[in-house]
C-alpha positions in Angstrom: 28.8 4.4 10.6 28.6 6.7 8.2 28.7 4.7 5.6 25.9 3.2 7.0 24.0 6.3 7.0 24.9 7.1 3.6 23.7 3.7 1.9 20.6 4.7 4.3 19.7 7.9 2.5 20.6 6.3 -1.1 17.7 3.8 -0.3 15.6 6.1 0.8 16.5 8.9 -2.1 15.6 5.5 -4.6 12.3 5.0 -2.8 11.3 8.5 -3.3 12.5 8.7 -7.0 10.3 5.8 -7.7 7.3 6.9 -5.9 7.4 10.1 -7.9 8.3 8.4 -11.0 5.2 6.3 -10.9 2.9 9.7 -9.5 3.5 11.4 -12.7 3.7 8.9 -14.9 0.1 7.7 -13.8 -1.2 10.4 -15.5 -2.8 9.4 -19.1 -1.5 6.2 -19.5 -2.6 2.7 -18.0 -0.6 1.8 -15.1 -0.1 -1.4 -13.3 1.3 -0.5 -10.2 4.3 -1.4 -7.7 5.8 -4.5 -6.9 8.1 -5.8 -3.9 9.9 -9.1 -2.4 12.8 -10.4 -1.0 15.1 -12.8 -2.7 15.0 -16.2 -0.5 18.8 -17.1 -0.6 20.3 -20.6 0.3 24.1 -20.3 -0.6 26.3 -19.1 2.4 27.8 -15.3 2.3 25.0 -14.3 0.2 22.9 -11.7 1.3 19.3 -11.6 0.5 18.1 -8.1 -1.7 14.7 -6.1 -1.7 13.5 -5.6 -4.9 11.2 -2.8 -5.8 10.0 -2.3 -9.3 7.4 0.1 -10.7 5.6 -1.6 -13.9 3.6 1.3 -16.4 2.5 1.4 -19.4 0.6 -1.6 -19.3 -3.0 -0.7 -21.2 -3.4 -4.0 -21.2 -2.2 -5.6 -18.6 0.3 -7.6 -20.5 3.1 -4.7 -21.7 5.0 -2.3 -20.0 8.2 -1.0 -19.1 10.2 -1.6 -15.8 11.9 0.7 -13.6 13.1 0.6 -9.8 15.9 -1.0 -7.7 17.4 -3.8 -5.6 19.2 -3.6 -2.4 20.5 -5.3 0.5 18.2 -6.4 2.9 20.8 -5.1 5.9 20.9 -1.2 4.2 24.9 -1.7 2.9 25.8 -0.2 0.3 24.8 -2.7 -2.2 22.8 -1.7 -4.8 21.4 -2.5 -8.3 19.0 0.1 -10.8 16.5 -2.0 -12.2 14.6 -1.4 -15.5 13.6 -3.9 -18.0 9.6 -4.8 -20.1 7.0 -7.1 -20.1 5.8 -8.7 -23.4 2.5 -10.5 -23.1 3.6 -11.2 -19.8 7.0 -12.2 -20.2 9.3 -10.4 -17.6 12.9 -9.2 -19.1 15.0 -7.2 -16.1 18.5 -5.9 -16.3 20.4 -5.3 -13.0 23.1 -2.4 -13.0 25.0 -1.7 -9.9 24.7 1.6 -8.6 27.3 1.3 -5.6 29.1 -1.0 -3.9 29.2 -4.8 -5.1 26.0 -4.8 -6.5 24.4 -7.4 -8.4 24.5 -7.3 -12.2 22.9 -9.4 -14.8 19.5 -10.3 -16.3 16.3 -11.8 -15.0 13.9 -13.1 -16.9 10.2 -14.7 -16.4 6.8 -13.8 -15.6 4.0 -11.3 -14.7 1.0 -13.3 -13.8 -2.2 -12.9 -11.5 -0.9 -9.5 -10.2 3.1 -11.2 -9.2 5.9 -11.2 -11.2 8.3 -14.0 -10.2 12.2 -14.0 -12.0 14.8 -16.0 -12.0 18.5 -15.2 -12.3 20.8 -17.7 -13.6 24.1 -16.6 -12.4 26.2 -18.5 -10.0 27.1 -18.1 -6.3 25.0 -15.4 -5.1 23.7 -14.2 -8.3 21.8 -17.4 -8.7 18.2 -16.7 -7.0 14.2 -16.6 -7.7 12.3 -13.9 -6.6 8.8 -13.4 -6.0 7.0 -9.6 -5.9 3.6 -9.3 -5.7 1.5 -6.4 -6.4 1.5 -3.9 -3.5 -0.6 -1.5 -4.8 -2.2 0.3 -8.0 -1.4 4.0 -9.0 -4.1 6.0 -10.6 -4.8 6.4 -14.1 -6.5 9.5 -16.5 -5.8 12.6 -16.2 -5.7 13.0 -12.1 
């Protein structure tokens, strides 16, 4: 149980480290915005994992950096850092567990019409394609 409750407050301590990452980064720079989805999993024993990613620097819509996380969808202890770029809307992301038996590998593919969709080409459970749309903007200039 409180294990539970620990893995609990990492997510949540994540959540809130890219919210304010994103807040202050907004400032001066073009932003794109945040982006979330689930992985859909088929292979047995494989749980599915959140991703949230934070995408700025984009001026153009096309190039940017990558920051955020993934987790399990049941709140383990199973957790990756996220960070990666896009490059004329090619999606790079590296996964680096953070605790437990986390995911770890790269992701590669694309950031079109306001989704970026990326495959990993693992096996067993780190074979997946996940889809995360735009959830919302963050502000730009110097407010």
């Amino acid at each position: 149980m409180a294990m539970k409750k620990a893995s609990r407050m990492l997510v949540a301590l994540a959540t809130a480290w890219v919210l304010s990452i994103g807040t202050a980064s907004a400032q001066g720079e073009g932003t794109t915005g945040l982006y979330v989805g689930t992985t859909v999993v088929s292979q047995a024993n494989c749980m599915p994992m959140d991703f949230h990613i934070r995408i700025t620097n984009v001026g153009d819509g096309q190039n940017g950096t990558i920051q955020g996380y993934a987790f399990a969808t049941n709140m383990t202890d199973v957790m990756s850092a996220v960070h990666g770029k896009v490059a004329n809307g090619v999606v790079t992301m590296e996964l680096t567990p953070m605790h437990g038996a986390a995911m770890k590998g790269e992701l590669k593919g694309t950031l079109k019409d306001g989704k970026v969709v990326v495959s990993m080409n693992g096996t067993g459970c780190n074979q997946f394609t996940v889809s995360l749309p735009q959830v919302t903007s963050l502000p730009t200039g110097n407010g």
